[in-house]
N, C-alpha and C positions, 0 to 999 in steps of 0.2 A: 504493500500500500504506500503510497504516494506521497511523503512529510512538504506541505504547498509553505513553510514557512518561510523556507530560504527564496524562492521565486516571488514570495509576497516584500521580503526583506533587505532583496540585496539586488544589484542589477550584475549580468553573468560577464563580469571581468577578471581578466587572468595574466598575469607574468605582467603588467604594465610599466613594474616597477623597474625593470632591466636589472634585476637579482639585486637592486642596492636597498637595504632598508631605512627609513628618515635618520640623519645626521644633524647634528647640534649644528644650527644657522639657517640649513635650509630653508624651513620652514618661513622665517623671517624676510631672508634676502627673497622670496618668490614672492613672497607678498609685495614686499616695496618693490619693489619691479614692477609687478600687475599693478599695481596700483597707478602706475605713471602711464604701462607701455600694454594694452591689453593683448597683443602679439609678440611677446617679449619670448615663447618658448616657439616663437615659428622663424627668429630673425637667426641669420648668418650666426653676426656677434654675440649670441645667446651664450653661450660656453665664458664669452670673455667678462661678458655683466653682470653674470650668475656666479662667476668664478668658479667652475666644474667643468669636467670632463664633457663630452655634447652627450653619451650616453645615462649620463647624471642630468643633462638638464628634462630626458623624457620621464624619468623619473621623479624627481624636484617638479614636473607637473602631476603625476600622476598623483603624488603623496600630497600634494593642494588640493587639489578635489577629494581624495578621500577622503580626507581630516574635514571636508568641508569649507576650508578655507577660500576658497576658489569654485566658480561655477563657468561652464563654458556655456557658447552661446555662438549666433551665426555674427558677423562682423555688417556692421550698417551700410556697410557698402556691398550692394551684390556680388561685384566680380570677386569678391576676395572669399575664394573657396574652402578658408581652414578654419574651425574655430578656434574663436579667442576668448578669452579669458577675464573675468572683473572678479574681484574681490567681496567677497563676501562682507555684511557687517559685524559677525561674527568675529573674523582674521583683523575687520576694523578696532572692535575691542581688543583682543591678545595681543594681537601682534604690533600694533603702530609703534612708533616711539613713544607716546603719552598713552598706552594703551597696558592692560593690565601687567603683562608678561611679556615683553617682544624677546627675549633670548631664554627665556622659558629656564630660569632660575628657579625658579619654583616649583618641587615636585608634580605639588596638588597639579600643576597647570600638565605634563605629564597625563597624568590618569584624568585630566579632561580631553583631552586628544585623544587617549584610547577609548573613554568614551562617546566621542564623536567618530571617531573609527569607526567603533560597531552598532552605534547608532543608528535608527532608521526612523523615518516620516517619509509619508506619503510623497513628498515634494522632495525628500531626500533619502535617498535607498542610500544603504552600504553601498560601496564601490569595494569592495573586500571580499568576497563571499566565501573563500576560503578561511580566512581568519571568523567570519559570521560563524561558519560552521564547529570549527576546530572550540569555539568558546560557548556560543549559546547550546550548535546542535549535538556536536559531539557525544555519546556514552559514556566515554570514561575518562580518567583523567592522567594516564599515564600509558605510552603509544610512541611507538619506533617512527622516525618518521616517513616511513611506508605505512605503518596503520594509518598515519594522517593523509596521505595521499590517497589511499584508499576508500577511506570516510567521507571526504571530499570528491570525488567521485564518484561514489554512490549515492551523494542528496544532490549534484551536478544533473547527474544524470535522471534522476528521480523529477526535477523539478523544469528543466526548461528542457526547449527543442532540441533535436539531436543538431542542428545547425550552428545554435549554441556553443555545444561541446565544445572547448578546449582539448589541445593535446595533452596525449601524458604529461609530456615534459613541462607542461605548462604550469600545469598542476602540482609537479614537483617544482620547480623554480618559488611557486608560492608557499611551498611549504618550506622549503630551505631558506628562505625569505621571514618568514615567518618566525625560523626559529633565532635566526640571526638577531633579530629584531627582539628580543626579551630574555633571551638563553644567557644566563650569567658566565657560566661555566661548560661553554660549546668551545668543538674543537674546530680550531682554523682550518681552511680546507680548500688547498692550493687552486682546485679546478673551477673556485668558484669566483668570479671578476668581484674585488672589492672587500671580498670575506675578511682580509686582516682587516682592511680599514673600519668597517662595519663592527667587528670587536672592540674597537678602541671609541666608537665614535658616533654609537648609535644609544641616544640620551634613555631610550625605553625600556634599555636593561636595569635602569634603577628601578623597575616597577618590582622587579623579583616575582613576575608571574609564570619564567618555566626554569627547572632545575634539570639537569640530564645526570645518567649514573651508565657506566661500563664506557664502551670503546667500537668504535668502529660502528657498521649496518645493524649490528643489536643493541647500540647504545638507545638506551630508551629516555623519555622524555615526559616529567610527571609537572602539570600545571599543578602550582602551589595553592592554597585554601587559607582561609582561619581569617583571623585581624590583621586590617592592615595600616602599619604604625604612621605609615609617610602618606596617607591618603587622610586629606583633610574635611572633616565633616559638612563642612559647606559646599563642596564638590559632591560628595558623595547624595548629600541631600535636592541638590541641582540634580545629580543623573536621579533622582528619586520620581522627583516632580515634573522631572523631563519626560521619564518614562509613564508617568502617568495622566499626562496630557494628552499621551493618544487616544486616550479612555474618554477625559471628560475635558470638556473645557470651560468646565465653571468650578463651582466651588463641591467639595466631596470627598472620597477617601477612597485610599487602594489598602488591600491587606499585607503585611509583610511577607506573607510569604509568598504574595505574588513577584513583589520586587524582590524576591530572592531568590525565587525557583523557575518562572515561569522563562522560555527560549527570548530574548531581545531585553532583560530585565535588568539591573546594572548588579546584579546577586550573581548570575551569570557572567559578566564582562569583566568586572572584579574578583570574580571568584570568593564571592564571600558571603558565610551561610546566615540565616534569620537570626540567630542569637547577637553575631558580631555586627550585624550591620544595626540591630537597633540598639546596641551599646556603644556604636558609632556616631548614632543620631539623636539621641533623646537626652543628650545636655541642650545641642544647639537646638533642639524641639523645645525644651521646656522655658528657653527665654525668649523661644519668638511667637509674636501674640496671632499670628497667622496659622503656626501649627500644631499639632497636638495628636500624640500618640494615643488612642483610644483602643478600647478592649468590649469585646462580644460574642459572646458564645467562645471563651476560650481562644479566640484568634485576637491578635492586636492589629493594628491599620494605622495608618498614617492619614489622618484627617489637616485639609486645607480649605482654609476659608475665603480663598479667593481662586480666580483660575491659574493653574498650575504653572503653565508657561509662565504666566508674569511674575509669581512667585519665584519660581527655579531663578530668573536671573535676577530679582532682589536682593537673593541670600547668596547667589556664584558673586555678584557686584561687590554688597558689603565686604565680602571675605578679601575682597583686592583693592578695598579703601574707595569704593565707590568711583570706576572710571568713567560710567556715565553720568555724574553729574562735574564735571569737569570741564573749563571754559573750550565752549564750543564744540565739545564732544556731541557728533549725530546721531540723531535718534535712526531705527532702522527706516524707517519713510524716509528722510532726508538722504540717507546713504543710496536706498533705489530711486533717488531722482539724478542721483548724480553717474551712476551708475545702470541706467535704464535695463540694460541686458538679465540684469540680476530676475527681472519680476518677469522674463519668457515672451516679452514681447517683440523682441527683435526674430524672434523662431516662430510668430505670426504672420510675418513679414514675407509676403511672397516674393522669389528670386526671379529675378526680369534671368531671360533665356538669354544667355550669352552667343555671340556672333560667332563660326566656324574660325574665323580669323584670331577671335582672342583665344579661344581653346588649346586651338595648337600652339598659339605661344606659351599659353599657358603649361600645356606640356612639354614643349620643346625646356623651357625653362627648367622644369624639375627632373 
């Protein structure tokens, strides 16, 4: 039988990273970049402004869009056939210079990006779905990383067209990828572009969410559980409320065990069970007049008295000294006016039919 979570959760992308997993700066520098040059990962000089490799800079795009930092979009001009790139208001908060986090000092901000990683809304699926899988769908929690290719494979193929499909290798690339990217204690691995640098240089191995034991094709690979000491409660209670605004978008309550057990819930993403997560949350619950831990019929809930979205970023804000209320800091309206691409309007936009003449240049060109 057919699990429709991953197809409902995730959109079917594979290997986009070019085996690099995100690097301390990236994130940053692709932002200020997009921000100036919405074609900034299609120009010659790309490698030189980004200051990367050119096979880093496909990557430095790919890990913007997934983080959600970044949304692509057709370009306002018809002849121009590639899309481009605006900046999210979201990457406006983190990342700007006056903006919460822009070099991502702070763990908390960390475990908001993996939660934005696995993340999904309607208007914004995972771009991951191998990582989707490996965290929300997965069975078990410790897995050679052939069982991971394999599991990922099976809800692949369980959930979209065979047209779809990714190759194996693809499929591995994201798992090798994957482990790179949080394995504290993985071994270097000559065959793979980037792999020492990626030890030294990939900021997500502070999260301590995969540990490895043996050696070699049996070395296996156990995601860690329990409390987690570097995850900040205001983050944690942001992916709370995040997660519960796909539910409701007024005022209301989810049960913890839902945000702790159920596939896309931050219980799942964090790996962390109902006991720790609301010994996580029910200091910073008990002094905000918005929320409150409630109990019935033996199950406790996280009760909010206002809609959840607004909440989640009142309490992610305060936690970072409030960067929206900061001179001249934009609201998200003001950021999609400046930004038009961002609200899918320019992808309304019918494309006038280009003349035989510019085609071929246009080919002859690339």
């Amino acid at each position: 039988m057919s699990d429709s979570r991953l197809i409902e959760a995730a959109e079917p992308r594979f290997a986009r990273h070019e085996t690099f997993a995100p690097r301390f700066g990236w994130l940053h520098k692709a932002y200020m970049q997009v921000k100036e040059n919405s074609e900034i990962f299609h120009r010659e000089d790309a490698p030189v402004l980004l200051g990367v490799g050119k096979n880093m800079v496909n990557a430095m795009r790919y890990w913007s869009q997934a983080f959600k930092l970044t949304q692509e979009h057709p370009h306002e001009e018809p002849s121009y056939r590639a899309l481009v790139a605006s900046p999210t208001w979201r990457a406006r908060w983190l990342l700007d210079e006056d903006g919460a986090d822009p070099y991502l000092e702070d763990t908390g901000s960390l475990w908001l990006l993996h939660w934005w990683l696995l993340s999904s809304a309607p208007q914004m699926k995972c771009l991951a779905p191998a990582w989707y899988v490996m965290f929300h769908l997965a069975p078990f929690s410790k897995v050679t990383a052939a069982d991971m290719a394999a599991v990922v494979t099976r809800h692949v193929r369980e959930n979209f067209s065979e047209d779809k499909w990714p190759a194996p290798e693809s499929i591995n690339r994201d798992v090798d990828c994957l482990i790179k990217m949080y394995a504290l204690d993985q071994e270097f691995n000559p065959l793979s572009p980037g792999s020492f640098e990626d030890l030294l240089a990939c900021p997500f191995r502070e999260l301590g969410l995969l540990e490895g034991q043996g050696k070699g094709k049996e070395r296996t690979w156990h995601f860690t559980s329990g409390a987690r000491s570097n995850l900040p409660a205001p983050v944690l209670a942001y992916a709370c409320l995040d997660y519960a605004s796909r539910f409701s978008a007024g005022a209301g309550s989810i049960s913890l065990a839902r945000l702790a057990n159920e596939p896309g819930a931050p219980g799942r993403a964090f790996r962390t069970r109902e006991p720790e997560l609301i010994k996580a949350i029910e200091s910073l619950v008990s002094e905000h007049p918005d929320l409150q831990l409630v109990e019935a019929l033996g199950q406790q809930s996280l009760a909010f008295t206002k809609a959840p979205q607004e909440l989640a970023w009142d309490v992610l804000d305060e936690h970072y000294e409030q960067v929206r209320k900061r001179d001249g800091f934009p609201t998200p309206q003001e950021w999609a006016k400046q930004y038009p691409g961002l609200d899918g309007g320019n992808q309304k936009r019918s494309r006038k039919k280009l003349p035989q003449q510019a085609l071929e240049l246009i080919e002859e060109n690339a």
